[in-house]
Every structure is written in C-alpha cells, then in structure tokens.
N, C-alpha and C positions, 0 to 999 in steps of 0.2 A: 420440718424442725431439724437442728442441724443438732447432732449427737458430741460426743464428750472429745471424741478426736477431732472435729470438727474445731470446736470451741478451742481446746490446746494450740491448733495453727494458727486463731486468729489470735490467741493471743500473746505468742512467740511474734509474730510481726507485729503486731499494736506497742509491741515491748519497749523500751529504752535499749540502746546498742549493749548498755554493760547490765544491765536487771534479765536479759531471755532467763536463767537458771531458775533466781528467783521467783519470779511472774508465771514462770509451770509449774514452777512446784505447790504454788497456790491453788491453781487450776485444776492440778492432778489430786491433791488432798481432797476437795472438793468432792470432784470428778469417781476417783477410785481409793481414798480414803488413804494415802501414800503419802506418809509422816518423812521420809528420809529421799533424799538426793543428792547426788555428787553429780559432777560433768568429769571426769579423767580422759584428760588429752595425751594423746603421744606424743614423747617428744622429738626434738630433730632429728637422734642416733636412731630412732624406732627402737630406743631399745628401754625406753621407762614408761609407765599409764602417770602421768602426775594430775594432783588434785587441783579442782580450781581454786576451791578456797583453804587451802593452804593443807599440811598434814604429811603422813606418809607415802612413798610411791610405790606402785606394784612392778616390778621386775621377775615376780617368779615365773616362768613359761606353764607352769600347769595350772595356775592359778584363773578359777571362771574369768575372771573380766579379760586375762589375755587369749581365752578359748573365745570370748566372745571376737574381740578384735581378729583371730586367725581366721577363725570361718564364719565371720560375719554373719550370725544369726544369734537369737537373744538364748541365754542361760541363766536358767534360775535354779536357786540353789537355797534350801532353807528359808525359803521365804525374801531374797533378797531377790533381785532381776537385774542382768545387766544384758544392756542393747545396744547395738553399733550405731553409732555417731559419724554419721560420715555423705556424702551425694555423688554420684554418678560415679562410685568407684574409687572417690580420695575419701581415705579413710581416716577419721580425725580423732577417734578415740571411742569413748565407751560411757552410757549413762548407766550410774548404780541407782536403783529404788527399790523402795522396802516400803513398808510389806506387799508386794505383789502378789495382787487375787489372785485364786488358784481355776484359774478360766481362762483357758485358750485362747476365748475372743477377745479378752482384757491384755493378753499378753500382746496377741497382733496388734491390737490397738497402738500401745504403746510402743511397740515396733515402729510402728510408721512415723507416732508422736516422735521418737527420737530421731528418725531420717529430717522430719522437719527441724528439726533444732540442727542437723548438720546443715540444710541447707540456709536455715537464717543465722550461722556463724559465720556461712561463707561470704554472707552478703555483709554483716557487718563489721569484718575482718578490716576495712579499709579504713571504719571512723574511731576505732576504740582498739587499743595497744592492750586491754586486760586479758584479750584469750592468748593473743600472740607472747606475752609475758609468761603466760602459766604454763607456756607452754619448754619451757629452758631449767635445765637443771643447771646452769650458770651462764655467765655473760657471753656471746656472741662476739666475736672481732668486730669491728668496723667490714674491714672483705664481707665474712662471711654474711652480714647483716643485708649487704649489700646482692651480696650471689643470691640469696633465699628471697628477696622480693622479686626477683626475675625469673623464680621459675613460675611454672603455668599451673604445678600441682604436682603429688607423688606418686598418685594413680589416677588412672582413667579406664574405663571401662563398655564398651558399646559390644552387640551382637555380635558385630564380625572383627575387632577385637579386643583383646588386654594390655595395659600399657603400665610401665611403672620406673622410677628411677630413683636415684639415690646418689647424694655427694656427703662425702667424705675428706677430710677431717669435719664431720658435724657443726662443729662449735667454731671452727676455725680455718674455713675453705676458702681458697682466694681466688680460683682464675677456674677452674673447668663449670660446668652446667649443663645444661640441655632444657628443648624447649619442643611446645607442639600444640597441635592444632589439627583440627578434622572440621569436615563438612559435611558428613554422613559419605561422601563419593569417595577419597580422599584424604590418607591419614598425612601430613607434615610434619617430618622430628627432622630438629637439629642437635649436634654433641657437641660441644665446644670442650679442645683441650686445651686450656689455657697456660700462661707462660709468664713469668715473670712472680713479683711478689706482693702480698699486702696488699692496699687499695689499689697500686697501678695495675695486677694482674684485675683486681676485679672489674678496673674500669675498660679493662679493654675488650672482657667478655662483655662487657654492658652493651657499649657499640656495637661491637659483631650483634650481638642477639637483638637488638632494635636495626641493626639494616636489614636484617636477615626477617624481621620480620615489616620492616615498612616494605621491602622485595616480596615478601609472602600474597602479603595485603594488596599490592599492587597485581596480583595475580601473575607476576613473572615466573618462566620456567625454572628448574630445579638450578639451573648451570649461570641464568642470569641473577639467580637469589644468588647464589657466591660471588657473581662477577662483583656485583653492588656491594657486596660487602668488604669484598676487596678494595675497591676505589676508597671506602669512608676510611678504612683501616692505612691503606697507603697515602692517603689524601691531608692525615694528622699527625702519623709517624714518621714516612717516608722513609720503610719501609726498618728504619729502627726497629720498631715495633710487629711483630705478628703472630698469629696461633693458627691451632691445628683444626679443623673441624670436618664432622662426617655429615652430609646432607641426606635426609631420604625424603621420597614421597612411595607411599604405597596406595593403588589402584584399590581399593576397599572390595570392588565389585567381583575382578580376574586377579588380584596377589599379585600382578606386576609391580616391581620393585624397583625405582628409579632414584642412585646413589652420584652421589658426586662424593671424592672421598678428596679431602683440601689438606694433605696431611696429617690425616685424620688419626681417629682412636682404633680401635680395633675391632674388626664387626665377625661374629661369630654365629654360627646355623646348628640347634639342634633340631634333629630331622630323626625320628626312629631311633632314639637313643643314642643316635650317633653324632658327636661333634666334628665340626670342619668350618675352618678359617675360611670368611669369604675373600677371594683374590679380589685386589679392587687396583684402580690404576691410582696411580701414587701421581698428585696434582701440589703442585706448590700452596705451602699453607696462605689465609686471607692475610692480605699487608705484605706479602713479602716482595713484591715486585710491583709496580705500578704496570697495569691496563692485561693483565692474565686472562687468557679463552680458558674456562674452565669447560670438561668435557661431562655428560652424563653416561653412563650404564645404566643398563637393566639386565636384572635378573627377574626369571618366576618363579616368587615362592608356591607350594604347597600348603592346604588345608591342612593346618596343625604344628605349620611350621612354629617353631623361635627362634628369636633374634638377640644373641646380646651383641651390645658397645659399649667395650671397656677402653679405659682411658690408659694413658702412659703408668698412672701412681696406681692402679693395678697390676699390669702386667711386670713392672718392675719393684714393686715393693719386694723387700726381701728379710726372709728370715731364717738364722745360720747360713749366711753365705747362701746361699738358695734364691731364686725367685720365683716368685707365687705363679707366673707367667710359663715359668718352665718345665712346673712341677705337678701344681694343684687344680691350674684353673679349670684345662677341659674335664681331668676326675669331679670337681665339682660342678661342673656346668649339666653334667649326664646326669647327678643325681636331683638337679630342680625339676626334672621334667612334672612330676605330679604334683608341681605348688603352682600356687597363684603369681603372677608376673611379682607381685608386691612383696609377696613371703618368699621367693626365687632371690630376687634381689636383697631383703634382709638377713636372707641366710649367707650369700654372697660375700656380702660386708663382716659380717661376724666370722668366718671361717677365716677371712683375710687377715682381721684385726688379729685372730687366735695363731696366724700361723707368723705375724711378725711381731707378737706377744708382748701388743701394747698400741696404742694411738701411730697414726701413719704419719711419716714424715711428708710426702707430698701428696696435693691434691688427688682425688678417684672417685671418680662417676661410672654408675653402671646404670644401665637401661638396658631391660626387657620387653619387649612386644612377641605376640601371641597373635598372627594372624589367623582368626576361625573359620574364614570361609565368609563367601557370599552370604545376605541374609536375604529372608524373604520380605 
C-alpha cells in the first residue's frame, strides 16, 4: 500500500500544468492536516523569494525561507515549514506550509514531497507561462526573454561536481550566456561574451549556442565545436558580426581540462585560497574570419579545484573611476571559497552591483564549477 508521499507524487503528475499548488495542497490537508501553502520562487536577480499567488516578497537574508533556500534543507519555525524547491541542484525556490507536524518523519516526508514539485515544475515549465511569470518582479526585454530560454539551468549538481551561473543585467541582458551539459564521463560548458545590442546581440548568442551545441551533439572535439560555430557565425554575417567565447570540457574521471579560449572571458583558478589567472592562447573570436583552426589546451585540475568565467561587463564595470577587475575581484574570489558554486556566484553579483552602486551598464556572466574528484 503506497503511503501519503507516495500519493502526493502521484498526484502532482496526474495535475493540470497550472493546478500542481493546488491539487497538493489538497492532498497534503488530507494527508498531514496542512491548512496553508505558498510555492515562493526566486526570482532572475536571486535576489527576491516571490509568491505564486500574488502578495509580498521575502528579501530579508535571515529570514527561514531564505535560510532554507541557502542551505537547502527544510526549516521550521513556529509551526510553519519551509523546504527547498528545486531538482538536481537548480534551485527554484522554497515551499511554505503550516502547520507542520511536530515529527521528523512527516517533515522528511515533505522534504521529498517538495523535491517532487521541483522536479514536475521543471517538466511543465515548457506548456504554461504561470510559474515563469511569477517568477519577475517586472517585465523582461525582449534580449533578455530571449537569453533566459537558452540557458540549460542556474545550477547543477553531480558527485564529482558543482556548477552554477549567473547573467546580469537580470531583467535586461542582451548578448553574453553560457551553456552545459555532462554525461556522467564528461562535463561540457560554454561562455559566450556577447557583442552588440538588444535583440541583434541576443540573436547572435542564439546561433553560436545552437552550433555550439548541434557540434556538441554530433560528438565533435572541443576545437571542432568552435570551428563550426565559426563557419554559422561567418557564414551570415561575414564576418561583420562576431563574439567572444571560452570552450571547456572537463574529464569528470582524471580533472583534465580541455579549453579552447575564442577571445574569450576570463577564466580564473581558486586553488588553496589562492587565486591566479588561467593563461590561455588568445584565438580569434567565432565569426571573425572565415575557415579559422581553432587550437585546444589542457590543463589538470586538482581535487578541489575552482573555476570562475567572468565576462568583459565584470572585469570592466566600474565604480569611482575604479574597476571591479582591478581592484576587487580576486579579494572577492578568495573569500567564496566556503560557499556553494550558486551562493559564490550570488554573492559575486551583489558585491559588484554594491561596488558600481546601482544596476550595470553592460552585460556580466559568472560561472562557477567546483571539480570534486573522481566518484566511485
């Protein structure tokens, strides 16, 4: 006989795309006698919990449901429970319910109950526009609307390792990105620093990151994914048109690191608290030349290593005459070491935003990965 958690997953899939909320909270009332539910998603900036059906949002940092979202695990508080909302590492926000039983086992329960509502958001994210709505504290550009369906997720998570990224201006990003993919053997990230403005810059990330992944797909080497994306790029602009971007693949198994860098972003190694610029050969960005040999390197990382890729509109954002690149970043890159790739990167973001003391004028992508070692 199948038990109350049991019952809740079957009924989050049996659901209507826009009723999953609903149709639990039925379930749950039922189940563990829980009168009250919210769904609070985060939104683009990672920096609001907003409500699904409408109401206040939570921004304080000490507040439970942002304690629950930091270290992902449930916190109850006066009777009230909030649980991470989220699957394989992309974290989508946070379920409130009340009154939750004062029983450990009811609380796992619902732990898990709310991992399934991350993962049947994720599935029905593609036929219903209401989670994607609730999820903005106002309108998106046309770019940006356009950047944010091309990424792959804002974290990801496996054994051997952590991954996470973040573009910036939020609400109004037009040409950088990044993108990835693993196969358990195998991690694949791309950075795209993009160029230009408004919908042209986004569309031209678009292309790169669909050749870049029809090359991926075809199982082509690191050096042939740029070649290809080169040709699409020179092939419509002629050679008007082109961007910068940084290729990796990491060996999951030995931390071999294989980089093609296409006038890329800026790729950075914390290693034992100490930061240092990786040197990488400087390659003609995708588009600018018709029929380019793009070259690979390798590097080996270590167990433990980090990686950031930051983009031009970090390294060069400035504030009082100052640049964030010249001043702040590696001091702030030492002190992410003890966060999570996702909370390393948020904090990132906001340090930047505080030190040019206000919204950024140009695009800025950060990506973290966190190689952990072989798994067994």
């Amino acid at each position: 006989m199948s038990g109350p958690e049991d019952q809740a997953r079957r009924t989050l899939t049996e659901a209507p795309a826009d009723l999953l909320l609903d149709r639990l909270v039925g379930e749950l009332k039922e189940a563990y006698q829980i009168t009250g539910a919210e769904l609070y998603q985060v939104d683009y900036r990672l920096a609001e919990l907003l409500p699904l059906n409408g109401g206040e949002s939570i921004t304080g940092p000490g507040h439970p449901a942002w304690r629950c979202f930091d270290h992902q695990e449930p916190i109850v508080t006066d009777g009230t429970g909030w649980f991470p909302v989220g699957m394989r590492g992309e974290r989508r926000g946070v379920l409130r319910l009340s009154p939750v039983p004062d029983d450990p086992t009811a609380v796992g329960e619902l732990d898990a109950i709310a991992t399934a509502l991350g993962h049947e958001l994720a599935a029905v994210s593609a036929s219903t526009d209401i989670y994607l709505t609730a999820r903005r504290t106002r309108r998106l550009t046309l770019a940006a609307e356009m950047q944010w369906e091309l990424l792959p997720g804002r974290s990801r998570i496996r054994p051997s390792f952590s991954l996470a990224g973040q573009l910036e201006p939020a609400y109004a990003v037009r040409g950088d990105g990044f993108d990835w993919s693993d196969d358990g053997h195998r991690l694949w990230l791309s950075v795209v620093n993009g160029s230009g403005e408004g919908v042209a810059a986004s569309m031209l990330t678009s292309l790169a990151t669909h050749a870049l992944r029809n090359a991926r797909r075809a199982e082509l080497g690191l050096a042939d994914q740029a070649a290809l994306a080169d040709q699409a790029i020179y092939a419509l602009h002629r050679g008007e048109q082109h961007l910068s971007a940084l290729l990796l693949a990491l060996d999951l198994e030995t931390g071999t690191l294989t980089v093609v860098d296409a006038g890329s972003p800026r790729l950075v190694r914390l290693r034992d608290g100490e930061v240092a610029e990786q040197v990488l050969e400087k390659q003609f960005p995708l588009g600018m030349f018709e029929g380019t040999d793009y070259r690979e390197q390798h590097f080996q990382l270590r167990r433990g290593d980090r990686l950031f890729v930051v983009s031009d509109g970090v390294i060069d954002a400035t504030g009082q005459n100052i640049r964030y690149g010249e001043t702040a970043l590696d001091r702030f890159l030492r002190r992410t070491g003890p966060m999570e790739p996702l909370d390393a990167v948020r904090s990132l973001i906001g340090d930047l935003r505080a030190f040019v003391a206000g919204d950024l004028v140009d695009d800025a992508v950060v990506v973290c990965l966190d190689w952990l070692g072989p798994q067994p």
